[in-house]
C-alpha positions, 0 to 999 in steps of 0.5 A: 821489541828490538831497535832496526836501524832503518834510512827513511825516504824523507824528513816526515818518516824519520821524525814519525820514526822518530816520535814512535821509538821515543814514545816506546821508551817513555812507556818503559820505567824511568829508573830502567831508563834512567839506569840505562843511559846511566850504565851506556855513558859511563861504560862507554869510555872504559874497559868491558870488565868494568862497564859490566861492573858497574851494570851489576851494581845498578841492576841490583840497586834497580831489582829493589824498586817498585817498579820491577815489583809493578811490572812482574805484577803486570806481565803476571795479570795481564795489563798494561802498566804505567810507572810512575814519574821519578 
């Protein structure tokens, strides 16, 4: 599921908007999550070489844990999965 940039009509929209895209990355792996604001705060004041550097780095480090293994394990039998708290 992609992100849309959108313009709501009014405050109840933008906050239901708002609830649903946050209960979309709380349903995705805290150290995917964690990793991600991780990478996008340090990459945002630095050259692209080296904020791709640095998501390498991570996304090696990320490959290891339980949750990729979890999540291939899912996808492969088809159910739904919920990751465990950091």
């Amino acid at each position: 599921m992609g992100f849309v940039s959108a313009v709501y009509a009014n405050k109840g929209e933008t906050l239901a908007a708002g609830i649903k895209l946050a209960g979309l990355i709380a349903s995705k792996s805290p150290v995917a999550t964690m990793g991600t604001k991780e990478i996008l705060n340090y990459s945002r004041d630095r050259p692209v070489e080296d904020g791709l550097r640095y998501t390498a780095v991570w996304n090696a480090a990320m490959v290891q844990t339980k949750d990729v293994k979890d999540a291939m394990l899912s996808g492969l039998q088809k159910r739904k999965l919920t990751f465990e708290k950091l």
